[in-house]
C-alpha positions as CSV (number, residue, x, y, z in Angstrom):
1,X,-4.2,56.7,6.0
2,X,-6.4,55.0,8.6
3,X,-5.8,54.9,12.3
4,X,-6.3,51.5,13.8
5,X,-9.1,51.3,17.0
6,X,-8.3,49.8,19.7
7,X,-10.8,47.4,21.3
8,X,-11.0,47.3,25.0
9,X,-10.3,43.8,26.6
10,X,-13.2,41.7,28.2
11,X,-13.1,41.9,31.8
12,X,-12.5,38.6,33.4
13,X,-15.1,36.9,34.7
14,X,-15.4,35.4,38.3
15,X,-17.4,32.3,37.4
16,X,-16.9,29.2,39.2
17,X,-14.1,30.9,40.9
18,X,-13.6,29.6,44.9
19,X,-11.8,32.4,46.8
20,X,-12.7,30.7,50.4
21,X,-9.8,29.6,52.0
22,X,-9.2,26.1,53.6
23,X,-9.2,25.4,57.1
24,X,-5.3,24.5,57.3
25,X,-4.8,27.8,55.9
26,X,-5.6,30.2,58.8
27,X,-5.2,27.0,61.5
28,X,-1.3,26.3,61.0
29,X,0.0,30.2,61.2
30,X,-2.3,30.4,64.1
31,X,-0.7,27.1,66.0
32,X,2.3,28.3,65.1
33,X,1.9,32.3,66.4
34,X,0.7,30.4,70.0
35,X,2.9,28.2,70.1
36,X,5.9,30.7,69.5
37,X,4.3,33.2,71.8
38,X,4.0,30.6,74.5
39,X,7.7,30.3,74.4
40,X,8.0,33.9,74.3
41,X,5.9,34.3,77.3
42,X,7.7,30.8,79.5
43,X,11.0,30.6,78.4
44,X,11.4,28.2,81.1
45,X,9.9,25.9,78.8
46,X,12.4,26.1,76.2
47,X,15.5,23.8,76.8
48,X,18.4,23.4,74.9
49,X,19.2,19.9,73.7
50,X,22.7,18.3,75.6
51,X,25.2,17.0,73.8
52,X,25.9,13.8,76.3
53,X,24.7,11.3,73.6
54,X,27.8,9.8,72.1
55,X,26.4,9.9,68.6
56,X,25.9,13.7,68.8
57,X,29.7,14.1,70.1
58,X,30.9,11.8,67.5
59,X,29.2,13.8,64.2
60,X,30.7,16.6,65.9
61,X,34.4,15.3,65.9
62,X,33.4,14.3,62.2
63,X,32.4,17.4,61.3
64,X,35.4,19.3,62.4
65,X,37.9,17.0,60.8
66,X,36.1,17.6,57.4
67,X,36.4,21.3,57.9
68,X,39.9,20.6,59.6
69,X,41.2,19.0,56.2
């Protein structure tokens, strides 16, 4: 009885292969990380939206009558 031989696989090849990111890729987590840390840093900066807009109130009362029911 024969044994059967295994073959080795081809390594893959790297042609034509672009591993350069774009620009948006490193630019958007790097806005975001300043602009996050610039909170971080002025937190006097940072305010909290007011509910004095009758539209806000009102989704508010809607909201609890549909978790109300």
């Amino acid at each position: 009885m024969s044994a059967r031989t295994r073959t080795r696989p081809r390594p893959a090849t790297t042609d034509g292969v672009d591993t350069r990111l774009p620009w948006w890729a490193l630019a958007l987590p790097v806005l975001a990380f300043v602009a996050l840390l610039a909170l971080v840093l002025n937190p006097a900066d940072a305010h909290a939206a007011t509910t004095d807009t009758p539209a806000t109130v009102q989704l508010l009362r809607l909201l609890q009558e549909l978790l109300a029911r």
